[in-house]
VMD Tcl script that draws the C-alpha trace (Angstrom):
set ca {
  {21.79 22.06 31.89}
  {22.32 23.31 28.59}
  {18.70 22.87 27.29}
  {17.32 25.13 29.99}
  {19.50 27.56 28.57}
  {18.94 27.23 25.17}
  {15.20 26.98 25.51}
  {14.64 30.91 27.50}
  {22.52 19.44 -5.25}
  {22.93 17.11 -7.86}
  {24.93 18.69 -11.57}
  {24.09 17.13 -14.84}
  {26.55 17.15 -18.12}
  {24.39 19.91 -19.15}
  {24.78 22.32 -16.10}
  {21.38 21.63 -15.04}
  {20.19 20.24 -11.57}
  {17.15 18.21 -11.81}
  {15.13 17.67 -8.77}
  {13.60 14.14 -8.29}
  {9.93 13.70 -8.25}
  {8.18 14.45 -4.81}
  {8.15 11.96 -2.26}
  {12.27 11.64 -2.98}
  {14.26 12.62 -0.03}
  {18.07 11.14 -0.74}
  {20.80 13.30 -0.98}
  {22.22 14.01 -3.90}
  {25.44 15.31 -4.74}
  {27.31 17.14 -7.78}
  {28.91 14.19 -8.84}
  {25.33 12.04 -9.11}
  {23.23 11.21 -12.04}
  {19.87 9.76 -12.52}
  {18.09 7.50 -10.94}
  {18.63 8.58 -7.64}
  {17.45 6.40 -4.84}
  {14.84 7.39 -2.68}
  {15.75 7.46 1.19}
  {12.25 4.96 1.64}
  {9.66 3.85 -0.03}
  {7.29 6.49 -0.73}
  {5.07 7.18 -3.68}
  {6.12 9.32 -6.20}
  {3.36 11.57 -5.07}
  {2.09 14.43 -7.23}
  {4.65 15.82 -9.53}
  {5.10 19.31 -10.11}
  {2.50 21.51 -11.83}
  {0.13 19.11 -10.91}
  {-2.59 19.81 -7.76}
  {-1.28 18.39 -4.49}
  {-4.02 16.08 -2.64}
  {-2.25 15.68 0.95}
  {-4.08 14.20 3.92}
  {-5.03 17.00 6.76}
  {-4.66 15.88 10.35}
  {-7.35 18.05 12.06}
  {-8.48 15.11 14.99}
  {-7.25 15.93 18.59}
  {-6.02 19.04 17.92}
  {-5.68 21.37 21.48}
  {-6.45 25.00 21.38}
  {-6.65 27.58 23.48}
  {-6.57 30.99 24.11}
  {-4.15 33.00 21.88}
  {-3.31 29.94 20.78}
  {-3.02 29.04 16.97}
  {-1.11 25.70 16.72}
  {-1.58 23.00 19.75}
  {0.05 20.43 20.85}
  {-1.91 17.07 19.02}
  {-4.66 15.24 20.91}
  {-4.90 11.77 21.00}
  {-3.26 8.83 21.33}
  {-1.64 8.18 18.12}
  {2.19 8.77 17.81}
  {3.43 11.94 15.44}
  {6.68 13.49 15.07}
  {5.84 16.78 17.27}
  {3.88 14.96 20.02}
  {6.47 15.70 22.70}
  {7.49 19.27 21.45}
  {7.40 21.69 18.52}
  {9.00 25.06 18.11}
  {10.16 27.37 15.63}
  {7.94 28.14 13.25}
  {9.34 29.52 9.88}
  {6.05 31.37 8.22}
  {5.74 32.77 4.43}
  {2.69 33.86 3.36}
  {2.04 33.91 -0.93}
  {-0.46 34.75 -3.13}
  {-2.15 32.29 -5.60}
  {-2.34 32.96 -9.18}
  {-6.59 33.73 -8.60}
  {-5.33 36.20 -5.64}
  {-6.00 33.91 -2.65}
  {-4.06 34.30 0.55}
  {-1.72 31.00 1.13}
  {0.01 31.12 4.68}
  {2.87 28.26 4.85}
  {4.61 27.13 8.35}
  {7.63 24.98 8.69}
  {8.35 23.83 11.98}
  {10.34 21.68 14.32}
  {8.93 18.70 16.43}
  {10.10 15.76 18.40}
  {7.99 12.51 19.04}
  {8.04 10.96 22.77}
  {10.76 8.07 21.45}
  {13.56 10.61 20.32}
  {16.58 10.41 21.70}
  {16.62 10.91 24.86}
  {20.60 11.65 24.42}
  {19.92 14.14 22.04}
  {20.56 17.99 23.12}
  {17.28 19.34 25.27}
  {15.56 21.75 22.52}
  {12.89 21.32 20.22}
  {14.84 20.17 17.22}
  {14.60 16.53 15.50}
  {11.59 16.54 12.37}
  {10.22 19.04 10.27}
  {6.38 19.47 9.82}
  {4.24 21.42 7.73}
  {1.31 23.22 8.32}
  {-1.20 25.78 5.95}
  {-3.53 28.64 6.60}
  {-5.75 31.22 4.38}
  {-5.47 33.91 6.66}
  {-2.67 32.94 9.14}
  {-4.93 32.42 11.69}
  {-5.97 28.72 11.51}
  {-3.53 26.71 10.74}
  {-3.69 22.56 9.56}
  {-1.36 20.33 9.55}
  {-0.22 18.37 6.61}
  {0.65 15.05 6.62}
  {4.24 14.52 4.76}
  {6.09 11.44 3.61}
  {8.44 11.24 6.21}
  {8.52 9.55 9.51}
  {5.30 10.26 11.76}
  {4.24 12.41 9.32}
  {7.63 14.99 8.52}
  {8.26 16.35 5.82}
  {11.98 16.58 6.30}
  {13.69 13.41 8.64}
  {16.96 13.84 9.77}
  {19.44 11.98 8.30}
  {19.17 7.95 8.91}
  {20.94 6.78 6.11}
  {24.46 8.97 6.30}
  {26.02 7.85 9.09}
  {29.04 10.77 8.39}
  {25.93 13.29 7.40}
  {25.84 16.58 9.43}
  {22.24 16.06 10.45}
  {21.60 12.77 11.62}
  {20.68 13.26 15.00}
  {18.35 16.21 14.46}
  {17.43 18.83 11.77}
  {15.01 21.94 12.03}
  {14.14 24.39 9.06}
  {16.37 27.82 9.71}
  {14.53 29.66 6.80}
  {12.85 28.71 3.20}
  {13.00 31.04 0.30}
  {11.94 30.78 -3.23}
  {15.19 31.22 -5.07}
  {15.19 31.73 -9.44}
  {17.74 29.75 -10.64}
  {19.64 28.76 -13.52}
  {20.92 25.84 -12.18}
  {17.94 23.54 -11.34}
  {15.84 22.27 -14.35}
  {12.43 24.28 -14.62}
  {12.97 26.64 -11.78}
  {11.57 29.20 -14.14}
  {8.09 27.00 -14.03}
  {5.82 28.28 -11.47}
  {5.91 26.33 -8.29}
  {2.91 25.57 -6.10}
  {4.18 29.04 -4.15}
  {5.36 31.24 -7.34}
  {8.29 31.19 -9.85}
  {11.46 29.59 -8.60}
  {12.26 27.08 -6.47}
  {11.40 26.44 -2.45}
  {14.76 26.74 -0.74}
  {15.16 25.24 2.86}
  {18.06 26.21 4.56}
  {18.20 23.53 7.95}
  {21.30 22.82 10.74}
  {21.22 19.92 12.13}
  {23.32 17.88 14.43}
  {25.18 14.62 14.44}
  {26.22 12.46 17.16}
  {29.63 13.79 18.36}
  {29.76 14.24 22.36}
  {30.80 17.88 22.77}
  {32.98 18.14 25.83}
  {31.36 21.46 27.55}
  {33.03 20.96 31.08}
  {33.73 24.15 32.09}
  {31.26 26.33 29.57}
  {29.73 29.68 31.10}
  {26.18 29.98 29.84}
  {24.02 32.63 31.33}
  {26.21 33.32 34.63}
  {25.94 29.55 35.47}
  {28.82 27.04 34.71}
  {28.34 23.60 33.26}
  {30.19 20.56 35.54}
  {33.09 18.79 34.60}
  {32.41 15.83 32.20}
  {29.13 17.27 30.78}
  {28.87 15.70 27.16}
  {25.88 17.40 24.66}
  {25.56 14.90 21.76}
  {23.99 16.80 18.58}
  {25.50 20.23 19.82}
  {27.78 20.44 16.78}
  {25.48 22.00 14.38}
  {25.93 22.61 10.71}
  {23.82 24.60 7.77}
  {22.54 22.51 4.97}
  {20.07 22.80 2.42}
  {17.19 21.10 0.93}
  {14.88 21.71 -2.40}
  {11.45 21.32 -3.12}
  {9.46 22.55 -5.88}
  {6.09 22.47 -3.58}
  {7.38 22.84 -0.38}
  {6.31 19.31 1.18}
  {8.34 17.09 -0.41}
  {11.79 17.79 0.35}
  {15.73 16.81 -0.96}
  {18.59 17.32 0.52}
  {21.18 18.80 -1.77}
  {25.12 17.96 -1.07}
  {27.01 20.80 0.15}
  {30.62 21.61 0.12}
  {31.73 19.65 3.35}
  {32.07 16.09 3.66}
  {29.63 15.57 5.90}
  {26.94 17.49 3.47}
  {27.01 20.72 5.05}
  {27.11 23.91 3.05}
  {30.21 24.92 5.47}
  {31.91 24.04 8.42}
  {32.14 25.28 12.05}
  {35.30 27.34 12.20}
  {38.54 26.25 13.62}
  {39.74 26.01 16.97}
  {39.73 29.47 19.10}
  {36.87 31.05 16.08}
  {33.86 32.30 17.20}
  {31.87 29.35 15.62}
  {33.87 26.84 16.16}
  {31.29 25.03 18.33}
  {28.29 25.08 16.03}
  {26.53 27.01 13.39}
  {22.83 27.08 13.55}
  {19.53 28.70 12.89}
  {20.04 30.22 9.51}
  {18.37 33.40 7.98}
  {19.04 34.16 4.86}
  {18.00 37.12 2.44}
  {17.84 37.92 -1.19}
  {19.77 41.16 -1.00}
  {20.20 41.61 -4.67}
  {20.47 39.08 -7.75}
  {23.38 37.16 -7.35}
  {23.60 38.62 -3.84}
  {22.71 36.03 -0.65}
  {22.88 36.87 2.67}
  {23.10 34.27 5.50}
  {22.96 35.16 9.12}
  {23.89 32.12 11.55}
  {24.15 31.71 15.04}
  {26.61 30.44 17.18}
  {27.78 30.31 20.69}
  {32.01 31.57 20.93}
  {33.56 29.96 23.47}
  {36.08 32.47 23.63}
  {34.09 35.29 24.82}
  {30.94 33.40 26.22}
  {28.44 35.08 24.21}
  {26.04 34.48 21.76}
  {26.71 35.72 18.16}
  {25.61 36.34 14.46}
  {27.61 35.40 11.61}
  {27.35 36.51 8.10}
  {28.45 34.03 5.10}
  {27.26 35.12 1.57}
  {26.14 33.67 -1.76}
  {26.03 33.86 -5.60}
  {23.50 31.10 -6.11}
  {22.14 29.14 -2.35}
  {23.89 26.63 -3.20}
  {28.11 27.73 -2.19}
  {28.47 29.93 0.37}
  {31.14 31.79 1.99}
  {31.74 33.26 5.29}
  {32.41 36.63 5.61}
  {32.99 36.13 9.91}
  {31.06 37.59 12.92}
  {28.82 40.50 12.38}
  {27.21 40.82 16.12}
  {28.22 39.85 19.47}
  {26.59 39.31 22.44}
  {26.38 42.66 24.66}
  {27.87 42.90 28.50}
  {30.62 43.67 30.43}
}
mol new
graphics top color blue
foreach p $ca { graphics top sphere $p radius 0.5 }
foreach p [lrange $ca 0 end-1] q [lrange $ca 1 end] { graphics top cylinder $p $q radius 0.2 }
display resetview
């Protein structure tokens, strides 16, 4: 019932955070040094600086009126056969004054979890344009061709029954090794700021959602969302940094009776001023049965703070 309604860092001695070479997607925490180990066993890929020479997957697609990214063709298995849905877009400018059009977005594969809440979370893909117009897919390291799994290896990690990409900003910082190199997409480094879910059964008996009231013993496994983030120096290879919560989330939902105390999801974030991030989340308050925005803030990306709800729901 609830998916019709929701479908209308790792610190060296020296300060420095090195990233690992592409193809790397483990966590890593503050406390870690290298090696790191890699989540599988993909190649090391091309390192940064260097030209990237990933596979395009043009066979099968659909299109269609109006229509600039289709659902695959085709009877080979990817992670968005079954569904794929918001699309986070940036659009740069190479050095030689090119247009480069990047889309992050989520997918699910006809084998995901059936269990799993009803919306278009679970991978996320990759696709590229040169005028935002026609888009191709690129093939990542991850499973059925993501470029950011959720977590399989965590079992206490925030995201390991589904992940999708909230936002992705390129973020100059001190505290990553080389971040004032130029990436593929400019100076800095690629920021992805993702919620995911885990496996805990919310109990929603009761919960008003749009005028209609879910039945006693409904159960929503994945509901609990969380904010994380991941870095990436070219934007398709992907690592997931370790945030301040135990389960590797940036922050928690709030405490009982708090208006995001069930989940804390689809993250925007903006680059205000220097020092100055802004992170607008939302969540679902129980309390008053709306939807709302909250606002958490940042010096660097990588700790942030909540500052509490900024926008509520309107009606009665």
């Amino acid at each position: 019932v609830l998916a019709v309604v929701l479908a209308s860092c790792m610190q060296s001695a020296s300060g420095f955070m090195s990233l690992p070479s592409p193809g790397l997607g483990s966590r890593i925490s503050p406390s870690s040094s290298l090696p790191f180990r890699p989540r599988g066993a993909h190649s090391a890929g091309a390192g940064r600086g260097r030209a990237r020479q990933a596979e395009i997957l043009m066979a099968g697609e659909l299109k269609g009126p109006g229509l600039v990214l289709g659902p695959r063709g085709g009877s080979e298995e990817f992670f968005d056969s079954k569904s794929f849905a918001r699309p986070v877009i940036k659009r740069y400018q190479t050095v030689e004054g090119d247009e480069n059009w990047r889309m992050w977005y989520s997918g699910r594969d006809s084998d995901f979890d059936p269990e799993a809440i009803g919306i278009a979370t679970g991978r996320t893909g990759l696709c590229e344009s040169t005028d935002g117009i026609e888009w191709k897919r690129v093939a990542g390291d991850e499973p059925l061709g993501s470029v950011l799994d959720f977590n399989t290896e965590e079992w206490w990690g925030y995201d390991t029954v589904h992940t999708m990409a909230g936002d992705v900003q390129i973020i100059a910082t001190d505290k990553v090794r080389g971040s004032s190199a130029v990436s593929d997409a400019g100076y800095g480094v690629n920021f992805m700021f993702v919620s995911g879910g885990d496996a805990e059964e919310v109990d929603m008996s009761g919960a008003s959602f749009g005028g209609k009231t879910l039945p006693d013993g409904t159960l929503i496994k994945g509901l609990r969302m969380r904010i994380g983030l991941a870095l990436s120096y070219d934007g398709l290879h992907w690592t997931r940094m370790e945030g301040d919560h135990h389960s590797g989330a940036v922050f928690d939902v709030g405490e009982e009776g708090e208006f995001d105390s069930l989940m804390c999801g689809w993250p925007q974030v903006v680059q205000h001023l220097p020092g100055d991030l802004r992170m607008y989340y939302t969540t679902y308050d129980r309390q008053s049965e709306r939807w709302s925005v909250g606002l958490a803030r940042s010096d660097d990306g990588f700790k942030w703070r909540k500052e509490g709800m900024v926008l509520s729901g309107g009606g009665e």
